[in-house]
N, C-alpha and C positions, 0 to 999 in steps of 0.2 A: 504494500500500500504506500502509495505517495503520501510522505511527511508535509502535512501544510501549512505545520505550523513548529518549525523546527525549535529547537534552543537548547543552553546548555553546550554546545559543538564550537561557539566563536569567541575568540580573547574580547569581542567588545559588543553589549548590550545593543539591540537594534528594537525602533517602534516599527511593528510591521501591521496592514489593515487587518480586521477583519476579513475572513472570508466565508463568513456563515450568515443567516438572517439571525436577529434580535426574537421577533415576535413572528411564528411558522404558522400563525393561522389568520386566516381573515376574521374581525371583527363582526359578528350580528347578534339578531336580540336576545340567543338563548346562550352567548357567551356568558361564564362567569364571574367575569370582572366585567368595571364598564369600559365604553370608549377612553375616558382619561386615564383611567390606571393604565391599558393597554400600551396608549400612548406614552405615559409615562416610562411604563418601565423600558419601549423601543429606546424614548431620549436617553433615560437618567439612566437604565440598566437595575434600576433596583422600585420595590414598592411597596409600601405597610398598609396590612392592612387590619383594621380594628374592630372589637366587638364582635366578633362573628362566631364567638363562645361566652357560651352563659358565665355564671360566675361560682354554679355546679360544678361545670365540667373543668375550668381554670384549677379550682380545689380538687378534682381528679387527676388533675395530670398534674400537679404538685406533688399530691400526696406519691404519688406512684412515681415520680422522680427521688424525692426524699427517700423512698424504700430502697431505690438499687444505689444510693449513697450509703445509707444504714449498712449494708448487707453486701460489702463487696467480695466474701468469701464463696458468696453464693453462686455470684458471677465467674465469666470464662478469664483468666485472670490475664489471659493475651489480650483481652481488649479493656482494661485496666490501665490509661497514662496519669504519673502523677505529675505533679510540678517539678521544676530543677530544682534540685538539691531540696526536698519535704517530703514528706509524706502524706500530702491533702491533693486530694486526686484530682487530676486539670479535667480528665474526659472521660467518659466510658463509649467505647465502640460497638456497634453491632445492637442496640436498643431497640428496634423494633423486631427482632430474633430472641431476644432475652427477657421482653416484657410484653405483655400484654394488654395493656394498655398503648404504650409506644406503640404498637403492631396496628392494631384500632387509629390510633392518631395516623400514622401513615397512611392509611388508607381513607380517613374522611374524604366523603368528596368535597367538602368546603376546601381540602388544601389541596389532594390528586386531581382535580377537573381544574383548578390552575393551572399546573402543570403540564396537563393533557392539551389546554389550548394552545399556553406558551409556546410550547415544544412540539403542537402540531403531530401528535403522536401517542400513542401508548407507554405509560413511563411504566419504572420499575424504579425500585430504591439501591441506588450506587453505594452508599455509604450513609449511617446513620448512628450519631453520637448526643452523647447527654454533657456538654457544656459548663462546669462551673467553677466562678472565678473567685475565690474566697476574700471574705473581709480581710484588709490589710495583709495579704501575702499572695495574692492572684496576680500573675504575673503576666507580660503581654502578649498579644500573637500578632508578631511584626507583616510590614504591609506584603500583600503576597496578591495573584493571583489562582481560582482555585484549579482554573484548567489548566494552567502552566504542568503546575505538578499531574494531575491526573491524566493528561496527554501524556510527560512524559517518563513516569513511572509506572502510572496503571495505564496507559495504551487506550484514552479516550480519543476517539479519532476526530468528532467535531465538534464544534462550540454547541451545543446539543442539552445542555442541563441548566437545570438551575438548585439555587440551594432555599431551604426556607428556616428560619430559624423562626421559633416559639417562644417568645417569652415567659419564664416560670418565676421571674421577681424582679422588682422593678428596675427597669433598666435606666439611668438618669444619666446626666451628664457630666456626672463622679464617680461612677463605681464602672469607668472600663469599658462603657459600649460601645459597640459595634461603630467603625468608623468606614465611610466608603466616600471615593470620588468616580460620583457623578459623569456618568460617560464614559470613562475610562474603559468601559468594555465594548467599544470600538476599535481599541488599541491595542496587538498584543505587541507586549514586553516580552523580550529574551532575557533569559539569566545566562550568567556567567560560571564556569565552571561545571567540569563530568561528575554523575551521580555516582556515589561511590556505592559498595555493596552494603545492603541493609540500611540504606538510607534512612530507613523511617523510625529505626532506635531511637535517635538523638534528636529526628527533626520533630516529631510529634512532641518535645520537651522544651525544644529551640533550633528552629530550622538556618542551619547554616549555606545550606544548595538549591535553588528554585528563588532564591531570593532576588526580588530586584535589586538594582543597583541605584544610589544616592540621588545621581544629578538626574536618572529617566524619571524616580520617583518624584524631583523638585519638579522638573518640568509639569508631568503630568498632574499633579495639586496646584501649582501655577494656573495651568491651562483650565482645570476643574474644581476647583476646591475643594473642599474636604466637609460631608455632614454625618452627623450622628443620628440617625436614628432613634428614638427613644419610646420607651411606651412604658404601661403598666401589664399587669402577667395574664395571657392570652393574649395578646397583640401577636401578630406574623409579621418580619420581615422577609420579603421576599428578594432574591438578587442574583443577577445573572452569573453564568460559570464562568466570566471571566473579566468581571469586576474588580477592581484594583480596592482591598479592604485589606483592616487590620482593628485592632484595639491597644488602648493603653494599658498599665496595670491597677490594679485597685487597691489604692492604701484606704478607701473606706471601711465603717464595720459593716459595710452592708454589702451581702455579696449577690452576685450575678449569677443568675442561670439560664440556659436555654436548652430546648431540646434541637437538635440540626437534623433535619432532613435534606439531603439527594437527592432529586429525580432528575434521573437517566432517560433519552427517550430509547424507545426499544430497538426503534433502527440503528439507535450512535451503540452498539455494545461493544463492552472493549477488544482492542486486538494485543498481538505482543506490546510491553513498553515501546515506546520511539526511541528513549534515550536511557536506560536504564538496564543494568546486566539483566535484572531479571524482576518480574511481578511484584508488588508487594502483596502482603500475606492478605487472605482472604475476609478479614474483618476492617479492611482498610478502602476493599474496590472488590463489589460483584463479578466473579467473573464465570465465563460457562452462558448456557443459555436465559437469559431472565425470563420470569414469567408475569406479564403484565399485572398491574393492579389493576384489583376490581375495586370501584369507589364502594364505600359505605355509607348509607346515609341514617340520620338519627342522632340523637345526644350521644356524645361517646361514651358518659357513663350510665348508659343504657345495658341489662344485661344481654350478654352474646348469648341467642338462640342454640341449646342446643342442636 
């Protein structure tokens, strides 16, 4: 397969176009978002959207985030990252496979027929993690884009995904959220430097390879600024896979959490890495045949039929 979006291979960082669409489907009246968000998220690449969970289901999917924190022994302890140099865990991977709830959340169709429009496609879940940044010791997750890395580690082949993160407590404009420039996902960034073996040990703690470099990142916050997103617990951020974000660290006592969902569409599934000796492990990137979601509709903390 032709590499269309190389990097990692040149001594020096290059902004190269797009070559994918933003938004795969045409807009009409039984879309799930409106015309404005649609358009939005084409412009800005990213979109929040609010209220569209009771404040039942917010207090379900808390409570059932709180549990696989409580109870990490219970978990696969491979998709267990914690902070550099602590012991207060930065992420849990593979959440909607480990919880039931999560599983349920992934599949509402208030969040999958987003994605189904976006991406003009049948999605599947690429990767899905539980988020959270502790009072006074949460440390940051420097600027990056998310298809850089999954193009060239897990062998995403096109700008094809988006990410959604869920807020689980309040996200403000002191405890670390989420920070993205607007647009930026018209532009891919090349990084600098070959993926070494097992990249994903060190980089899921502090990513030292896929990173952009200083002066593309001035420029491109120059050129687009820099906004934070913010909400209270059940808000969705929605943003495209190759959106230029990061966050700060949190020396509040208030900490941050989000659930993160992937959706893959089912045509982009991955192929070998572009740039990388080999795969990363299976709780990082779907790989194999996906099998589409089916939305689910109803409260999520509705009970599941046997």
């Amino acid at each position: 397969m032709i590499d269309l979006y190389p990097s990692r291979h040149a001594a020096a960082a290059e902004m190269r176009p797009r070559q994918d669409p933003v938004v795969h489907s045409e807009w009409s009246n039984d879309a799930p978002i409106s015309p404005a968000q649609a358009a939005q998220f084409d412009r800005d690449g990213y979109i929040v959207l609010e209220d569209i969970f009771s404040d039942d289901e917010v207090a379900f999917l808390q409570k059932a985030a709180g549990a696989l924190l409580a109870d990490p022994a219970a978990l696969d302890q491979d998709t267990i990252v914690t902070e550099p140099q602590e012991k207060e865990i930065r992420s849990i991977f593979e959440i909607h496979r480990q919880n039931a709830v999560m599983a349920r959340l992934a599949a509402d169709a208030r969040l999958a027929d987003v994605a189904k429009f976006l991406l003009g496609d049948e999605v599947y879940i690429h990767q899905s993690r539980l988020n959270y940044k502790p009072g006074f010791t949460g440390k940051e997750f420097y600027w990056h884009s998310d298809f850089e890395t999954w193009h060239v580690e897990d062998g995403m082949p096109r700008m094809r995904a988006l990410s959604m993160s869920i807020l689980l407590a309040d996200n403000t404009p002191h405890n670390g959220p989420l920070m993205v420039l607007p647009g930026s996902h018209r532009t891919y960034l090349t990084c600098i430097g070959e993926t070494p073996d097992d990249h994903y040990l060190s980089s899921l703690k502090r990513q030292e390879y896929g990173v952009p470099d200083e002066d593309s990142l001035a420029e491109l916050a120059h050129r687009h600024g820099i906004v934070a997103p913010t909400g209270k617990p059940g808000t969705v951020i929605l943003f495209d896979c190759n959106l230029m974000h990061g966050s700060n660290g949190n020396i509040t006592p208030f900490p941050r959490a989000n659930a993160f969902l992937v959706y893959n569409a089912v045509s982009n599934r991955l192929e070998e890495p572009f740039g990388a000796p080999k795969p990363r492990p299976w709780f990082l990137a779907h790989r194999g045949d996906p099998q589409p979601l089916r939305s689910e509709r109803g409260q999520l903390n509705e009970p599941v039929p046997a």
